[in-house]
C-alpha positions as a printed Julia matrix, in Angstrom:
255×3 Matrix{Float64}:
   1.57    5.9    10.72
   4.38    3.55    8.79
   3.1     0.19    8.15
   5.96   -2.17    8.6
   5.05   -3.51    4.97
   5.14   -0.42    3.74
   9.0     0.16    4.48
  10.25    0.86    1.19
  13.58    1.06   -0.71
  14.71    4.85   -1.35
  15.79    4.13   -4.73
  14.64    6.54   -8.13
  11.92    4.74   -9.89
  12.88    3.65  -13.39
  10.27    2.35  -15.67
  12.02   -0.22  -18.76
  10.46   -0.18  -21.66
  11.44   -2.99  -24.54
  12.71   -2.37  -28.04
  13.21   -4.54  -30.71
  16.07   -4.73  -32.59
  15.15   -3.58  -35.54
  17.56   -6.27  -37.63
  15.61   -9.77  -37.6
  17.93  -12.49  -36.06
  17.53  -16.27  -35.78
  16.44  -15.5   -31.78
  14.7   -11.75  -31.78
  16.79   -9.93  -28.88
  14.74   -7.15  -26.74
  16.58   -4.21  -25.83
  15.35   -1.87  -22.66
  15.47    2.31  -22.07
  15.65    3.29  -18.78
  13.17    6.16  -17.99
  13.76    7.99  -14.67
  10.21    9.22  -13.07
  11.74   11.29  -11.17
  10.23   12.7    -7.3
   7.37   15.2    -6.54
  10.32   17.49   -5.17
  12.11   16.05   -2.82
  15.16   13.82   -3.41
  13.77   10.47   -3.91
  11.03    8.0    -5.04
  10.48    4.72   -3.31
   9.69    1.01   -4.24
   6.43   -1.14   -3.86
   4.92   -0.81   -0.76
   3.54   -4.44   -0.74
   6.61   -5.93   -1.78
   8.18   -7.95   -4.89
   4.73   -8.25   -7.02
   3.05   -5.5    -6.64
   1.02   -3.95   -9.5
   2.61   -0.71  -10.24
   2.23   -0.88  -14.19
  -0.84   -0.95  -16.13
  -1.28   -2.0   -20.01
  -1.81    1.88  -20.92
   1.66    2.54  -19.47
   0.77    4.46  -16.66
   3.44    3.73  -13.37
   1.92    4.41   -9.98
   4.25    4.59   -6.89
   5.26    6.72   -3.74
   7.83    9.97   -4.09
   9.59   12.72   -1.97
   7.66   15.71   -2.06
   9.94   18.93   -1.26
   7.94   19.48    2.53
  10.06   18.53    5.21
   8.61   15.73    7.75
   7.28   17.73   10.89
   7.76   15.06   13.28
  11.82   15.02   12.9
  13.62   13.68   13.9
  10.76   11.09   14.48
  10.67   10.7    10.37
   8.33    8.63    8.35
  10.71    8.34    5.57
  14.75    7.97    6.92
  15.4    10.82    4.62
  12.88   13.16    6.9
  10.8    14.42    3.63
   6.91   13.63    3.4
   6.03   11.39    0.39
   3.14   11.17   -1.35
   1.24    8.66   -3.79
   1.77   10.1    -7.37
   0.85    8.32  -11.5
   3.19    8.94  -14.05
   1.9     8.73  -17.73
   3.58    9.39  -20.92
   6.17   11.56  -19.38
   3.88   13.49  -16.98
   4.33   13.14  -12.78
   0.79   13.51  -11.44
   0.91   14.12   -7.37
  -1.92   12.15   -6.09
  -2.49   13.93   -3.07
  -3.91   12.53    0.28
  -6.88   12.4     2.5
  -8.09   15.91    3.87
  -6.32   17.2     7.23
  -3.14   14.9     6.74
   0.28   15.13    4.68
   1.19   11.45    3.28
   0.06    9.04    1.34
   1.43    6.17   -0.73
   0.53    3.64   -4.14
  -0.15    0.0    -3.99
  -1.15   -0.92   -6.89
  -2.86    0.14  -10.61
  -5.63   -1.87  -12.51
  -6.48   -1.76  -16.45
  -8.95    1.2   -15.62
  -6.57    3.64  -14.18
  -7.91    3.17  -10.84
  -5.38    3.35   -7.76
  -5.5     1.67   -4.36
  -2.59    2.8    -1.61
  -3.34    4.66    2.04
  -2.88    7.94    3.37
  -3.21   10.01    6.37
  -5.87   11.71    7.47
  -6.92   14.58   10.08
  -8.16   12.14   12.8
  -5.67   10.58   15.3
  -5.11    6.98   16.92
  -4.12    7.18   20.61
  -4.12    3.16   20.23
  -1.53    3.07   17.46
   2.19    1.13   19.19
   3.68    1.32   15.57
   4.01    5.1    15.79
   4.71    5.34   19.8
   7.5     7.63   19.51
   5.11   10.79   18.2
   2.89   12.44   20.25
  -0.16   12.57   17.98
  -0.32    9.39   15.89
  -2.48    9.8    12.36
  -4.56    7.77   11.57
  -3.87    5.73    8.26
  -6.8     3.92    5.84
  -6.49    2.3     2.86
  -7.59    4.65   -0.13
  -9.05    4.4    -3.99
  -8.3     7.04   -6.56
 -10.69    7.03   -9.02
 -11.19    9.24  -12.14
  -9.49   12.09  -10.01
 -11.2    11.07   -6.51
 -10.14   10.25   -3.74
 -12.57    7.86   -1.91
 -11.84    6.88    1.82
 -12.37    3.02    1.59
 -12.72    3.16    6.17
 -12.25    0.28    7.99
 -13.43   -2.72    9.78
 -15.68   -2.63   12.61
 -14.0     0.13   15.02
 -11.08   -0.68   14.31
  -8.66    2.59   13.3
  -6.43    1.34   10.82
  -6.36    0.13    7.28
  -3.97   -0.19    4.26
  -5.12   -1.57    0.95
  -2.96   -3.73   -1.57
  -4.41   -4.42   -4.98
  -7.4    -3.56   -6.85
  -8.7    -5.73   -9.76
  -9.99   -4.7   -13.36
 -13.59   -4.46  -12.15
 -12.75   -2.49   -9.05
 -12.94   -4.44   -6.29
 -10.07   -3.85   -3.81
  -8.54   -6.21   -1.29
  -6.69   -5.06    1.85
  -6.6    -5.27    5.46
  -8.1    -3.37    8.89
  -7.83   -3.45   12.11
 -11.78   -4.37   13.71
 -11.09   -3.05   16.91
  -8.64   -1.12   19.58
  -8.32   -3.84   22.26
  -4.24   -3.68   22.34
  -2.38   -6.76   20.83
   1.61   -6.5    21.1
   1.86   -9.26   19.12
  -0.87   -7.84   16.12
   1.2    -6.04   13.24
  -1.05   -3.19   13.68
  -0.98   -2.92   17.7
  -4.8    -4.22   17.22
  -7.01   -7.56   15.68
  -6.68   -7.0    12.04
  -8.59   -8.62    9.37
  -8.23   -8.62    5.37
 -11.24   -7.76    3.91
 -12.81   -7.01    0.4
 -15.02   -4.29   -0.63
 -16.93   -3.57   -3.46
 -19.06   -0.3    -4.21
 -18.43    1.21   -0.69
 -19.21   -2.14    1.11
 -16.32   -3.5     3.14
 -16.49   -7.42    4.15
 -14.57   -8.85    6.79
 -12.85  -11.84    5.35
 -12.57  -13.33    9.28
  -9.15  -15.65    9.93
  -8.28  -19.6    10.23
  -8.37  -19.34   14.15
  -6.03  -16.47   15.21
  -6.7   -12.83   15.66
  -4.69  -11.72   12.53
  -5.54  -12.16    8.43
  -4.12  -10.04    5.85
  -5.12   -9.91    2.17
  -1.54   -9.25    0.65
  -1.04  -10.99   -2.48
  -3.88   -9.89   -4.58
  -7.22  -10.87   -5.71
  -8.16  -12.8    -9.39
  -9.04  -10.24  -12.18
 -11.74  -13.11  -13.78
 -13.29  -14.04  -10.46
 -13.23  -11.19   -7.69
 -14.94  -13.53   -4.79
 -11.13  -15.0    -4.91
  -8.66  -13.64   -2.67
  -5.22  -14.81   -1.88
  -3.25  -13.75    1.5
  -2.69  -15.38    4.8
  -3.48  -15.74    8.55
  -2.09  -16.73   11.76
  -3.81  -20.37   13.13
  -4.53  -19.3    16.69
  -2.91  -17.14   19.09
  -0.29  -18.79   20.86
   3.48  -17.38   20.38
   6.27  -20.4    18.89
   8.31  -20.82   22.16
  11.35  -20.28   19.65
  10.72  -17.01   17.72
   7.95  -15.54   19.89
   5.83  -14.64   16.9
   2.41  -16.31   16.48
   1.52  -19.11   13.79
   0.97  -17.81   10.7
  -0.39  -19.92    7.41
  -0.37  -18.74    3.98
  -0.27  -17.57    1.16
């Protein structure tokens, strides 16, 4: 499926690295290179998935992000991506493009964020499908989509909430404990960004815990979670579950 926050900007990702000048000067100047990543194949790479903020650099240098791979999108003209190739997660490190892969049975996946370990949180694909899922009504067979941890060379399956189908994840912090969001059950919602309830949530050593919401049926952990204290999350809710007579969308609060 394509999580409307995930819609990203086809651009070539560019990683700027600073150099001093190496002439001392009353105010030291910092010059940047531009290094291209480059794609897994295909003819672009795209932007963070969660937005302006997103952790996509760690101290070690090591860029995480989403790129073109060179297989054509089966559903066309139905596309994931507007440019109709699949895209997967991938690490770049000292010059090297690492394809991250995705979830057995399935064909995309995508990078949220990186934390001091090398460990990466995004989502992918799998084999199983959601007959529940509105975002993706235009296919026939809608994948399902979880949130997903690489770790040393793993790919873990991070599930979701209650029975709920669907789940993305947005940042993980040094000590591994990842942040995200999941829908808890199927009961339809055309007003829910996922088509169903959906919950942030935190989990920690396989353990998922439903962070609940301020009143309405929707909470998403977006914006992270604090690297010194873990049991801190930031993101927001809606207040209850009645659409603004002006804009028709519910009441959200937060960050």
């Amino acid at each position: 499926m394509k999580f409307k926050s995930s819609i990203l900007i086809t651009i070539n990702v560019v990683l700027l690295v600073g150099l001093m000048l190496p002439t001392p000067t009353a105010a030291q100047h910092t010059q940047y290179k531009t290094i291209d990543i480059g794609t897994l194949g295909g003819p672009a790479a795209y932007g963070p998935g969660n937005g302006i903020g997103s952790q996509l650099l760690n101290d070690a240098g090591t860029v995480v992000g989403t790129a073109n791979t060179p297989m054509p999108d089966p559903n066309a003209p139905n596309c994931v991506n507007s440019d109709c190739f699949l895209s997967h997660a991938f690490q770049w490190t000292q010059g090297v493009l690492t394809d991250l892969g995705t979830l057995p049975g399935d064909n995309f996946s995508s990078a949220n964020s990186i934390n001091a370990r090398g460990w990466i949180v995004g989502g992918s694909t799998n084999a199983e499908i959601d007959p529940y899922n509105s975002a993706c009504g235009f296919r026939p067979l809608c994948p399902q989509f979880h949130g997903v941890l690489w770790k040393n060379q793993e790919i873990i399956d991070i599930g979701t909430l209650g029975t709920g189908l669907e789940s993305n994840t947005t940042y993980v912090t040094n000590a591994g404990t990842v942040v995200g969001f999941s829908t808890v059950d199927t009961s339809p919602d055309p007003f829910s960004f996922l088509g169903a309830p959906t919950h942030a949530f935190i989990w920690r050593n396989g353990v998922m815990r439903d962070l609940g919401t301020l009143g309405g049926p929707d909470s998403f952990a977006a914006f992270g979670c604090n690297n010194q204290r873990d049991d801190l999350v930031v993101g927001s809710s809606l207040l209850d579950s009645i659409p603004n007579d002006n804009t028709g969308f519910r009441h959200p609060s937060g960050p």
